[in-house]
Structure formats: structure tokens, C-alpha cells
N, C-alpha and C positions, 0 to 999 in steps of 0.2 A: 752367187758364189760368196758372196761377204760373211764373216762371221764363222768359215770355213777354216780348217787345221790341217794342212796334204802334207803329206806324207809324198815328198818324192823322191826318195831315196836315196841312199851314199850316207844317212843325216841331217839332212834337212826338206827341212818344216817350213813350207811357206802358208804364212797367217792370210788372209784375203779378209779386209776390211771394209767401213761403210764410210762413203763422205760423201756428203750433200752439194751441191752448188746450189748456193741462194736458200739450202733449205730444205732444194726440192728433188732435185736429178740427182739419184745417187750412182758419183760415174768413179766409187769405189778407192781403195786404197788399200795399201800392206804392209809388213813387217817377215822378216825371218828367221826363222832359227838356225842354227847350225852346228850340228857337235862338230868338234876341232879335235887334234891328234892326241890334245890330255886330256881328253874325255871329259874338257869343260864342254860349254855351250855361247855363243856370243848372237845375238841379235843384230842384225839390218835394219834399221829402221827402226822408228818406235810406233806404237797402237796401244792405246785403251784394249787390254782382250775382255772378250768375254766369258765370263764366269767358267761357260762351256771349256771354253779354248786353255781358259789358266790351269783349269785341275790337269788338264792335257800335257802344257810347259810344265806344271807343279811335279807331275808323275815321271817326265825324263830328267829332271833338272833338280832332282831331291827336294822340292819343294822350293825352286827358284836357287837354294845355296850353288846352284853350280853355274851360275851364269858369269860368264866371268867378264862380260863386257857388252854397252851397247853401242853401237855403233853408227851415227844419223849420215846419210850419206847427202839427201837431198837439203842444201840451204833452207829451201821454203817450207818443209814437212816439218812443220814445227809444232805441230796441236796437241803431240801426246806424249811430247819428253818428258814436260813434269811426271807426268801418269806414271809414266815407264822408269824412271829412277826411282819415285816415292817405291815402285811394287818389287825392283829387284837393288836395292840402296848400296849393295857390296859391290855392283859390278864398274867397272871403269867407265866413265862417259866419256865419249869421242863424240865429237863435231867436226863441224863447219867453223872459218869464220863468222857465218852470222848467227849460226846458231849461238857459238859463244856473247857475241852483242847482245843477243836477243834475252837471251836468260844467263846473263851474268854473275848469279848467286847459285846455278845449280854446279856442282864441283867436275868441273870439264877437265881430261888428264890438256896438260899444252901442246901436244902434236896435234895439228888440226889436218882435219881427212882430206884436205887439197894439196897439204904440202909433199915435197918429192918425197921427205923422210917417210910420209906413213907408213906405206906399204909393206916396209921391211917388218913394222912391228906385229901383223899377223902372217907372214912370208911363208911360214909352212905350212898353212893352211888355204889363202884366200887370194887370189889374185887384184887388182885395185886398175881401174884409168880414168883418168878423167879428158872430155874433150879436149884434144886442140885446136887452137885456131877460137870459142868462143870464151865469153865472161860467166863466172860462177854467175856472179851475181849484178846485175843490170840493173840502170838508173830509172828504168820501166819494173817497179816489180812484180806484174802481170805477165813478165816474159820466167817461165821457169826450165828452158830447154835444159841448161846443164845441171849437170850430179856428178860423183863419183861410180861407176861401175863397179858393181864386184862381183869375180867368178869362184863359184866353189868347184876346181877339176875333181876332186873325191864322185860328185854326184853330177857332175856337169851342168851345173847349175847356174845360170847368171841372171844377178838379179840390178835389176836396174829400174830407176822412177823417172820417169817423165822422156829423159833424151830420147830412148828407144819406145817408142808406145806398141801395144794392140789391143784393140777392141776388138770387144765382143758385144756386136749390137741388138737392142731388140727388133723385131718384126715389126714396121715395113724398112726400119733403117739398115737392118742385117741384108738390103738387098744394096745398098751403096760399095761402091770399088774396094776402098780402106776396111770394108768390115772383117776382122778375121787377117790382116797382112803386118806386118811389120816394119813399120815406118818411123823417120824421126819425127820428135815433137813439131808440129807445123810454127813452135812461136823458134826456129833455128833463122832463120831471117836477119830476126832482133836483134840472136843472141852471139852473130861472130865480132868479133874486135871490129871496130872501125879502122883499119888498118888493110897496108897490102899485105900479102901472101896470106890472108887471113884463110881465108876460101879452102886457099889448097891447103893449109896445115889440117884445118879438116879431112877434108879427101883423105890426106894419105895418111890421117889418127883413125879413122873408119876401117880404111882398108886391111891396114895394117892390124887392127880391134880381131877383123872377122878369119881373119889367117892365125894369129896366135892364140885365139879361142876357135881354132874350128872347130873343136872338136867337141864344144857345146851341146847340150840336150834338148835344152829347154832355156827359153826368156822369161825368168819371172817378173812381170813388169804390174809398174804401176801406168795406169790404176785398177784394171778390172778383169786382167785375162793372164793365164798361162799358157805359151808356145810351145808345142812339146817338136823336137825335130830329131830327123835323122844326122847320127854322126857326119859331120861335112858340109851339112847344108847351110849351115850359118854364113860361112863367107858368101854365098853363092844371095842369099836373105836379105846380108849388107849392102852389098852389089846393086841386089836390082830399086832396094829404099835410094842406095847416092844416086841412083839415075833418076827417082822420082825428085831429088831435090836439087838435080842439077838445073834448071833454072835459080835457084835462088843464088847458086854457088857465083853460077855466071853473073849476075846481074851485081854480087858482091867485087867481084874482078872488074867490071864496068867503071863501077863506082871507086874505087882503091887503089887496084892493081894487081 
């Protein structure tokens, strides 16, 4: 799928991109587009496109002029902002805290995509949550469970990195349980507060996620796969992922309270 421009409708365009671990396993990555109510366009994420994919953005996006913002949702996704500002340089950059640490010369607006304010600033268009109960960003930075979520209701679209995963495995690994389901990231363990009530602010930020987004289409997730679902199914989706991670929940409650 990488290297791929979908079209799923409402207005957005999810990019399916290439990443290597180590080099080698390409276990994929992405970016999206989105027309919005003024017939700008804002991005999710950022990706190097290719050539292919740009004349694609180039031909809805008046040749890039109509982008009017990108938007990085996950901390760690950090490979192709330069890329992504040098190609579209009029649009607003939004981050992360760490993004803004990380690349400190690139011109970030100051509302950062964790804080409670963001939301309201694309509020007619995009819906925004971030987990509760874990850390953006952990003292391990090999744990990347949390992101910002964001739904697009126009096309029902929700696109989200890392928290919510699905794979799509190859042959003999597409015969393993996870292949094809929708599960949270396994590094969720690492990444709730050390803290009581940690566990349950989770639980009931999930539950809660899969009830005001029911009405979701599709999971556009990183790294490697698109969900396509019946209106409804999503809470029912969330549901049976907290039961696969209610061990870890418990074992946080053991430990905390």
C-alpha cells in the first residue's frame, strides 16, 4: 500500500507511506489530507510524497497554495516535517511539545496539539482526543503508545498513529490472531502514568472515544492498514481491544490503585 493516494471520501485523502525498521521491515507510515469547510486543505501528519502522490495534492490544492495547515499529531513522527514545510512553507505548522524541542527553527504556530485549547482551532471541521490516564511522551522513548486522535465526521474518517494499531500481515504472519483486528499499541503498559486511577481514566477515555465517534467509517491508522467499518461498529471495535488489554489495566491497579 505505501506510496498510495485513497481517496475516501467526504475529502479526504489518506497518503500510505514507506518506513523501514532497521533498514529493513517496511512496517509502513502516513499522512492525510483533508478539505475543510473553506475549501482550504490541512494535513495530518507529515511524509516526504512522492512525485506521484504530489502532482495528486498539487492538482486539488492549486498547486500546494491552498494548504492552509499541517498538522503533526504523533510526538515521535518526526522524519518529514522539514520536508513537509520546505514543500508547502505558507501553511501553519502545529505540533507537539516535542516536536517544537525537536526542531526549534522551524516556525511552529504556539498552541501545541496536546493542549486543551487546540481543538477549538479547527472545531468546525475535525474532531481531536488525546488519551487519558497515559504520558505523550515517556522517559523510554521506544514507548510511542500515545498521539492526538483526529476525526474527520464529513467522511467518517479517523485517523490516528500508533495508539490504535491494525495490521495487515504477510503470509505465514497474516495467519497470527492480531492480523487484520484493531488493537491498542502493545507499548500501552509503559505508557499509563505511574499513578492511581491511571488505568481507569483510560478505560473510561476509550469507552467514551468509541460512543462519541460511533459513527466512524474507517481507522486510518499508522502504520500499514486502513479499517473500513460499519456505522456502529466502532464502539463495539473498542470494546473487545479494552478486553484484550485488560490484563495490563489490572496489573496497573495492582501496582498504584
Amino acid at each position: 500500500m505505501a506510496g498510495q493516494f485513497i481517496d475516501c471520501g467526504g475529502g479526504f485523502w489518506s497518503v500510505r507511506g514507506s518506513y523501514r525498521v532497521g533498514g529493513v521491515v517496511n512496517v509502513g507510515t502516513q499522512c492525510s489530507l483533508i478539505r475543510i469547510g473553506s475549501g482550504e486543505f490541512i494535513f495530518l501528519d507529515s511524509y516526504t510524497l512522492t512525485d506521484a502522490v504530489r502532482r495528486e495534492v498539487d492538482r486539488l490544492t492549486d498547486g500546494g497554495a491552498k494548504v492552509a495547515a499541517i498538522v503533526n499529531l504523533h510526538p515521535f513522527h518526526t522524519v518529514h516535517c522539514e520536508w513537509m514545510h520546505r514543500a508547502f512553507p505558507q501553511a501553519k505548522l502545529y505540533g507537539t511539545a516535542r516536536h517544537h524541542a525537536k526542531f526549534p527553527d522551524l516556525p511552529w504556530q504556539s498552541q501545541q496539539c496536546e493542549d486543551d485549547a487546540f481543538p477549538a482551532i479547527f472545531g468546525d471541521d475535525l474532531r481531536f482526543s488525546v488519551p487519558a490516564g497515559t504520558q505523550m511522551v515517556c522517559a523510554d522513548e521506544n514507548v510511542h503508545f500515545s498521539s492526538i486522535l483526529a476525526y474527520h465526521p464529513v467522511s467518517g474518517s479517523l485517523h490516528v498513529d500508533d495508539t490504535l494499531t491494525r495490521l495487515k500481515l504477510p503470509f505465514p504472519l497474516a495467519l497470527l490472531p492480531m492480523e487484520g483486528r484493531l488493537d491498542f499499541h502493545p507499548t500501552l503498559a509503559k505508557s499509563l502514568k505511574p499513578e492511581a486511577g491511571a488505568a481507569d481514566a483510560f478505560r473510561e477515555w476509550a469507552i467514551a472515544l468509541g460512543m462519541e465517534w460511533h459513527e466512524a467509517r474507517r481507522v486510518v491508522a499508522a502504520h500499514n492498514s486502513i479499517l473500513e467499518m460499519y456505522v456502529g461498529e466502532f464502539p463495539q471495535l473498542i470494546g473487545e481491544a479494552l478486553g484484550r488489554v485488560k490484563p495490563v489495566l489490572d496489573a496497573h491497579r495492582a501496582e498504584f490503585g
